[in-house]
LUMTIMI-236568 format. One record per residue (C-alpha): residue number from 1; x, y, z. Coordinates in steps of 0.5 Angstrom, whole numbers, plus 500, padded with zeros to 3 digits. Layout:
# LUMTIMI-236568
SITE    k   xx   yy   zz
SITE  NUM    X    Y    Z
...
END
This chain:
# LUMTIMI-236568
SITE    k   xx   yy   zz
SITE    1  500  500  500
SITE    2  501  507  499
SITE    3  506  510  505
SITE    4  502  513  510
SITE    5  502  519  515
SITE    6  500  517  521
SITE    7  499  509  524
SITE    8  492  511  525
SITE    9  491  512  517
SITE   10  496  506  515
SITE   11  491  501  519
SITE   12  484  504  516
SITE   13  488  502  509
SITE   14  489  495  511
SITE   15  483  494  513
SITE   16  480  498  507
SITE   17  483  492  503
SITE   18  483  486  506
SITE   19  478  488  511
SITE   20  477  480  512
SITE   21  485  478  513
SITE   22  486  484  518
SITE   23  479  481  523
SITE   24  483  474  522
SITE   25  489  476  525
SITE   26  486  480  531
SITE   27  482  474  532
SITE   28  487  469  532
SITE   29  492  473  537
SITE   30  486  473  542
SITE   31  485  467  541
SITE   32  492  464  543
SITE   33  496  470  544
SITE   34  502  471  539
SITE   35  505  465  537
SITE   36  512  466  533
SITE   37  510  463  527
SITE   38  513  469  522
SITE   39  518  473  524
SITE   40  517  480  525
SITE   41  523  484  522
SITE   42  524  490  523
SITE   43  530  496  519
SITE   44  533  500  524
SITE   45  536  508  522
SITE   46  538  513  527
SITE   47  532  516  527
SITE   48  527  510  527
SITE   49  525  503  527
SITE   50  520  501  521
SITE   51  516  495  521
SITE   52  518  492  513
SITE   53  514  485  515
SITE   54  508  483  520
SITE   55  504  489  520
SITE   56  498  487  521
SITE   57  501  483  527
SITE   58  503  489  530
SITE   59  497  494  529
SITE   60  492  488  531
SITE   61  496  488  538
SITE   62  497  495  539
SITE   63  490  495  538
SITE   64  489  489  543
SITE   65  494  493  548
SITE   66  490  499  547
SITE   67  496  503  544
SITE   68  492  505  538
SITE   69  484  507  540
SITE   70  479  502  537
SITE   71  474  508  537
SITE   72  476  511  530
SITE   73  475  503  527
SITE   74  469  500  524
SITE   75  471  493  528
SITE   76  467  488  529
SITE   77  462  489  535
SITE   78  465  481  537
SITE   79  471  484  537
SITE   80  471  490  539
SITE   81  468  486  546
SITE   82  473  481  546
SITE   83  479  487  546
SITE   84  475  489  552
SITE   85  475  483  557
SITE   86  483  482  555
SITE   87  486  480  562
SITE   88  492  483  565
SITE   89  495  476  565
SITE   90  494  475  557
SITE   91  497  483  556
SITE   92  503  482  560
SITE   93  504  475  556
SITE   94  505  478  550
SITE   95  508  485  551
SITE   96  515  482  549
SITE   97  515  480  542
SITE   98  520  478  539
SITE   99  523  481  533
SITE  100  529  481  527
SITE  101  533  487  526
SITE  102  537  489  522
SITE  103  541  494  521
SITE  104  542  501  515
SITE  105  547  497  512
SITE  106  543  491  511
SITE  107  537  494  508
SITE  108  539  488  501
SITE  109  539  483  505
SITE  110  532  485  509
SITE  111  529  486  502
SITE  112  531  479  499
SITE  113  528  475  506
SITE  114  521  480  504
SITE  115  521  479  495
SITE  116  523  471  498
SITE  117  518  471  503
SITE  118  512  474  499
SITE  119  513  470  493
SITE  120  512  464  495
SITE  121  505  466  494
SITE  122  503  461  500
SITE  123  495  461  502
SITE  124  496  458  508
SITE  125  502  463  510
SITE  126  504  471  510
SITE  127  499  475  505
SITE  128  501  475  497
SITE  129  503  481  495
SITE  130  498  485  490
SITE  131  500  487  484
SITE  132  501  495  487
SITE  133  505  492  492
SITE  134  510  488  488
SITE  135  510  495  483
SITE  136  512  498  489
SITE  137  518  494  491
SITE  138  521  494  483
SITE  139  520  501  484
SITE  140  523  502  490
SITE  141  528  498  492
SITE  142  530  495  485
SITE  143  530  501  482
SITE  144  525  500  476
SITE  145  520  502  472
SITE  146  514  502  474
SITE  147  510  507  470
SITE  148  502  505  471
SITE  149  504  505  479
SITE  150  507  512  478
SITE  151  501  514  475
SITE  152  496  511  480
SITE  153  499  514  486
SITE  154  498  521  482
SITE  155  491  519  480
SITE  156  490  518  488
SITE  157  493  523  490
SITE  158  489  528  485
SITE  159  484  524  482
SITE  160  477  528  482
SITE  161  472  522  482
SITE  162  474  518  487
SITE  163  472  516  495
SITE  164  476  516  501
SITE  165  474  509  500
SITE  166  477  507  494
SITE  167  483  512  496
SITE  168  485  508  501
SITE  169  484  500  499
SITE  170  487  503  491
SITE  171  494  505  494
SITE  172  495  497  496
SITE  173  490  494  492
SITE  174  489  496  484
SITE  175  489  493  478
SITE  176  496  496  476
SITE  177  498  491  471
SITE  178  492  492  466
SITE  179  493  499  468
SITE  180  500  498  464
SITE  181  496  494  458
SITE  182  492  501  457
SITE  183  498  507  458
SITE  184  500  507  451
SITE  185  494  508  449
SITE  186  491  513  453
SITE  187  498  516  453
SITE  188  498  517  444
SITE  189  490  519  446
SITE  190  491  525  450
SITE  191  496  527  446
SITE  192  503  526  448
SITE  193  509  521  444
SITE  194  509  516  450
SITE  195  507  514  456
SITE  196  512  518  461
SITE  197  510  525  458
SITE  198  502  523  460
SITE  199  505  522  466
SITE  200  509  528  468
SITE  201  504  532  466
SITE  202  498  530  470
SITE  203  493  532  472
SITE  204  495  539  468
SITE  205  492  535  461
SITE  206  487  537  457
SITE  207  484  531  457
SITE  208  484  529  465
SITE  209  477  527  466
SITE  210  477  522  461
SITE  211  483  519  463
SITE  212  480  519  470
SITE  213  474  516  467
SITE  214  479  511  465
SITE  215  483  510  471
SITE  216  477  508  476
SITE  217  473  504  471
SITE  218  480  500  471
SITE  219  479  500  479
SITE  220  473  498  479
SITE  221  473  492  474
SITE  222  470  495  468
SITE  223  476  494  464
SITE  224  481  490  463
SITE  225  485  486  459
SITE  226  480  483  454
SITE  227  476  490  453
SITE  228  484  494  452
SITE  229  486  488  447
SITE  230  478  488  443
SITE  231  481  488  436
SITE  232  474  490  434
SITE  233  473  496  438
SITE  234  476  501  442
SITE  235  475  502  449
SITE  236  477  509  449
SITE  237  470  512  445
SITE  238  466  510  451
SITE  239  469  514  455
SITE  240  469  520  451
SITE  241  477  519  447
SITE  242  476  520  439
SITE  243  476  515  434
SITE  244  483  514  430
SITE  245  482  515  423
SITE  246  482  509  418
SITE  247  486  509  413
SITE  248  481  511  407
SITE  249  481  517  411
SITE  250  488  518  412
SITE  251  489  517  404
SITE  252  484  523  402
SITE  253  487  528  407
SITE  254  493  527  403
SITE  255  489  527  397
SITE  256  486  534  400
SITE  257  493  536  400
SITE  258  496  534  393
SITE  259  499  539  388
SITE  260  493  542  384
SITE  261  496  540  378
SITE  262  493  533  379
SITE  263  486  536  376
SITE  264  487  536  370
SITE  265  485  529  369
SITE  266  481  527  363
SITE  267  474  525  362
SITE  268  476  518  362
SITE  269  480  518  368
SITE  270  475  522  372
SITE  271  469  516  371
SITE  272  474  511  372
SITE  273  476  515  379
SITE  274  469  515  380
SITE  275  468  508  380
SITE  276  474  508  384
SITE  277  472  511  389
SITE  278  465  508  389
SITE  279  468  502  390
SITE  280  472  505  395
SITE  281  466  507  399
SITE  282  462  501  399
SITE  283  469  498  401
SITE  284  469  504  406
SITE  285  462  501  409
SITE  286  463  495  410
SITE  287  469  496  413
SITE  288  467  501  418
SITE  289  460  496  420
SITE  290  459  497  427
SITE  291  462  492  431
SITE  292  458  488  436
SITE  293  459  492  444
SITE  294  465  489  448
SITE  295  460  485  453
SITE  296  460  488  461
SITE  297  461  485  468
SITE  298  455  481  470
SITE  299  451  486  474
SITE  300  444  484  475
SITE  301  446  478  479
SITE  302  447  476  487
SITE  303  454  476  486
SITE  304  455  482  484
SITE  305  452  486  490
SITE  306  456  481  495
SITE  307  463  482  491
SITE  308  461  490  492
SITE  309  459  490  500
SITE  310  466  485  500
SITE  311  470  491  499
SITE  312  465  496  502
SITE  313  470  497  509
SITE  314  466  504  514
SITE  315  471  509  515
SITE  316  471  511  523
SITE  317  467  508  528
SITE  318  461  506  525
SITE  319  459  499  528
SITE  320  451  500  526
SITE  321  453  501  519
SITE  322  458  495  519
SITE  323  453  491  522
SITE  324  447  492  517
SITE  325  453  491  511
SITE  326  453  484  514
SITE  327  447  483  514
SITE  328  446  485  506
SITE  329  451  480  505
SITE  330  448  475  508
SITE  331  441  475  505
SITE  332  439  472  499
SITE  333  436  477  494
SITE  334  433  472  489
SITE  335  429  469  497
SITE  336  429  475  500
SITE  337  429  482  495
SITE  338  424  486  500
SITE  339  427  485  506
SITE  340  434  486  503
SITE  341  431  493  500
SITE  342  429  494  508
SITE  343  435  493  511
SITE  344  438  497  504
SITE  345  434  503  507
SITE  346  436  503  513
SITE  347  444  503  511
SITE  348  444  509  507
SITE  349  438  513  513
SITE  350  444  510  519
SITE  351  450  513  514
SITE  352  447  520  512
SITE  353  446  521  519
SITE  354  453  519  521
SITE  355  456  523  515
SITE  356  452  529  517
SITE  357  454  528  524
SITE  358  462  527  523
SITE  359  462  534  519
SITE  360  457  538  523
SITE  361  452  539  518
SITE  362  444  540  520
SITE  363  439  536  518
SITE  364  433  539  521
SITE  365  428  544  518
SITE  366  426  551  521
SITE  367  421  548  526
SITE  368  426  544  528
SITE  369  423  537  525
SITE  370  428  532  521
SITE  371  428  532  514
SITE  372  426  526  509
SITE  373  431  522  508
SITE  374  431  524  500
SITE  375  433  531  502
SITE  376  438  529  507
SITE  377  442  525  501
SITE  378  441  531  497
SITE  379  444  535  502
SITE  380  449  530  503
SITE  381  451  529  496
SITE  382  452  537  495
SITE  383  457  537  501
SITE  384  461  531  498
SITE  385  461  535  492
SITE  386  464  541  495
SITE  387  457  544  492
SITE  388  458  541  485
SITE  389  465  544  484
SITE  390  467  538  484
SITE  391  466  536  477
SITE  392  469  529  478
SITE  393  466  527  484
SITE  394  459  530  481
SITE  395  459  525  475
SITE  396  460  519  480
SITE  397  455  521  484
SITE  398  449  523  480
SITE  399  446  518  477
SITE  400  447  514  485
SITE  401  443  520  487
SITE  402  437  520  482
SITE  403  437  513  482
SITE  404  435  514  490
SITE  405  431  520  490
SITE  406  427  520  485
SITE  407  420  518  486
SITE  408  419  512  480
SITE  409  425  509  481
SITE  410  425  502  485
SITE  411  431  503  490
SITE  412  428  509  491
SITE  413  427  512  498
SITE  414  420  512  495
SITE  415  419  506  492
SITE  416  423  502  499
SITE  417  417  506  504
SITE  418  412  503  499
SITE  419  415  496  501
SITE  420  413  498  507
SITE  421  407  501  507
SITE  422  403  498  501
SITE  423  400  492  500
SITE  424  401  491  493
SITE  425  408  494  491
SITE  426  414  489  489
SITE  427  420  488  487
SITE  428  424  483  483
SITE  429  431  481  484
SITE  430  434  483  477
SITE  431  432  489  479
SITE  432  435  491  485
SITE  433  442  488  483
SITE  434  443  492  477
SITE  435  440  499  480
SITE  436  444  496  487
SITE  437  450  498  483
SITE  438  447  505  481
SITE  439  447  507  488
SITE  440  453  503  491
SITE  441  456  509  489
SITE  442  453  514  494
SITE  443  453  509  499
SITE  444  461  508  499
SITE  445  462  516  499
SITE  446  458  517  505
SITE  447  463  511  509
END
């Protein structure tokens, strides 16, 4: 992951990537105290000692030990209950862990144990590394070229378009490899000679919101190694790019441009070219015929949704809404499509709530009243949007809020009143896992 400015930050990114793996590792040293499996290997400067493997180990028993807060995580209840009971006996037993250090002049050595260690790949051991990762330590500690991993970290640094959320789990978990397949591409479509030009100069590139357009499609799964290498379309039209000239078209500018003195044809060579070109237009049509669309993910099916709430991670201390994402998860939506829109109501009340109440925005009227929910996800989305001066955050967000606040649409907040109180309104589980991905965003953003 992406280098952190406090420990606080650094454990929200890994639960924001791995939120699964990280609840495991807290739980498995309640349940038999640190055992020393693995090594925990630290690098040691003037200044500071620096965790290079088993950070996780470390952050789960500091929060354990109450050295870092649980308050500002989203933890599970369970676990969150059994750091309380945690006796005095268990805490003095594992104080003292034992560690490897090594000093500045063996920095070779500590990268070797952590390449070898890693690339083993063992499920059953230490976590394998994603694609970010493995580009970070070429990059860093070998000294190679890294252009995609450049250019996320740029992209997640100023990108326009993204959630705190994808921040957090992209900087450690990111399809980094497809995002090298494309970057030629993007690169002579934005206008520059090569990839390293593209990425000196954004975001000040004429074409950023396209790019950025690209880049979270990519994080997001929408594009990858079969959509780039389609040889019957170009994936960059969806997203606003122009279309390459073929070379029909390339062949008449050059013939726009021809020295005047080549008119001067006769009667017979002016049919014959006639015909020519008519030929060349039915050829032109034919090879110009559309093409059938690339197919799209899945997004109309249960396993869909549950790939969403998987990586969905609540920042802060926001233990109701975990606990409602759990139970999304949980719930079969082709048996139980109302009570999973119940519970989807209830996760986006709890979350506006929670986001109005961290940055101190009012959601009562003038007579001191609650306002409905549909004008709190308004005023929510306003302020996420810095009031719509967020132009990248605007376009992830609109659709999520139309979809939501809008009378007729089924996952409306509407439509999931209806749910409750009228006897003959339903839904269907096609529908409520296509539009579940509509307003995914917004839920993502408030969290």
């Amino acid at each position: 992951m992406m280098p952190q400015k406090t420990e606080e930050e650094a454990i929200q990114v890994m639960i924001a990537i791995k939120p699964d793996r990280f609840f495991a590792v807290i739980e498995s040293i309640l349940d038999d105290g640190y055992l020393e499996t693995e090594n925990i290997i630290l690098f040691k400067t003037t200044k500071s000692l620096t965790v290079k493997e088993g950070n996780r180990r470390i952050a789960a028993l500091k929060l354990i030990h109450g050295v870092i807060s649980t308050a500002g995580f989203s933890l599970p209840d369970d676990i969150k209950n059994r750091i309380k009971k945690v006796t005095g006996v268990w805490k003095k037993e594992n104080t003292m862990i034992p560690c490897l250090v090594f000093e500045e002049n063996e920095i070779d050595k500590v990268n070797k144990i952590v390449s070898l260690t890693h690339g083993k790949g063992e499920k059953a051991s230490r976590d394998p590394w994603s694609s970010v990762a493995r580009a970070r330590h070429n990059r860093d500690e070998k000294g190679q070229s890294e252009l995609g991993l450049d250019l996320l970290e740029k992209y997640l640094k100023n990108g326009g378009n993204l959630t705190g959320q994808q921040k957090e789990r992209w900087s450690g978990d990111f399809p980094i490899t497809v995002l090298d397949a494309s970057l030629k591409i993007l690169a002579h479509k934005c206008g520059f000679e090569n990839s390293l030009e593209l990425i000196e100069n954004y975001p000040k590139i004429n074409d950023r919101e396209k790019l950025e357009d690209v880049l979270i499609n990519i994080g997001l799964g929408n594009i990858g190694f079969s959509v780039i290498r389609d040889q019957n379309k170009d994936f960059t039209l969806d997203y606003g790019f122009k279309a390459e000239p073929t070379k029909e078209e390339e062949s008449n500018d050059k013939d726009k441009n021809t020295d005047s003195t080549n008119s001067g044809s006769s009667n017979s060579n002016s049919n014959s070219n006639q015909d020519s070109n008519s030929s060349n237009s039915s050829n032109n049509q034919k090879n110009n015929k559309p093409k059938s669309p690339t197919k799209s993910p899945a997004i109309n099916t249960q396993r869909h949704v549950r790939n969403l709430l998987k990586k969905f991670t609540p920042k802060g201390d926001r233990p109701k809404v975990t606990t409602l994402k759990n139970e999304l998860s949980k719930l079969s939506i082709k048996d139980n499509p109302i009570a999973f829109c119940f519970v989807l109501r209830s996760i986006f009340e709890i979350s506006a709530k929670a986001y109005c109440a961290d940055n101190k925005i009012s959601i009562q009227d003038k007579n001191g009243n609650e306002k409905k929910l549909a004008s709190v996800l308004t005023i929510v989305t306003n302020h996420l949007t810095n009031d719509k001066k967020n132009t990248g955050m605007v376009k992830v967000l609109h659709g999520a809020l139309n979809e939501i606040t809008a009378p007729n649409r089924i996952l409306s907040v509407t439509s999931m009143n209806q749910l409750v109180h009228n006897p003959h309104f339903s839904v269907q589980q096609g529908d409520v896992c296509t539009l579940f991905s509509n307003i995914y965003p917004l839920l993502e953003a408030m969290n």
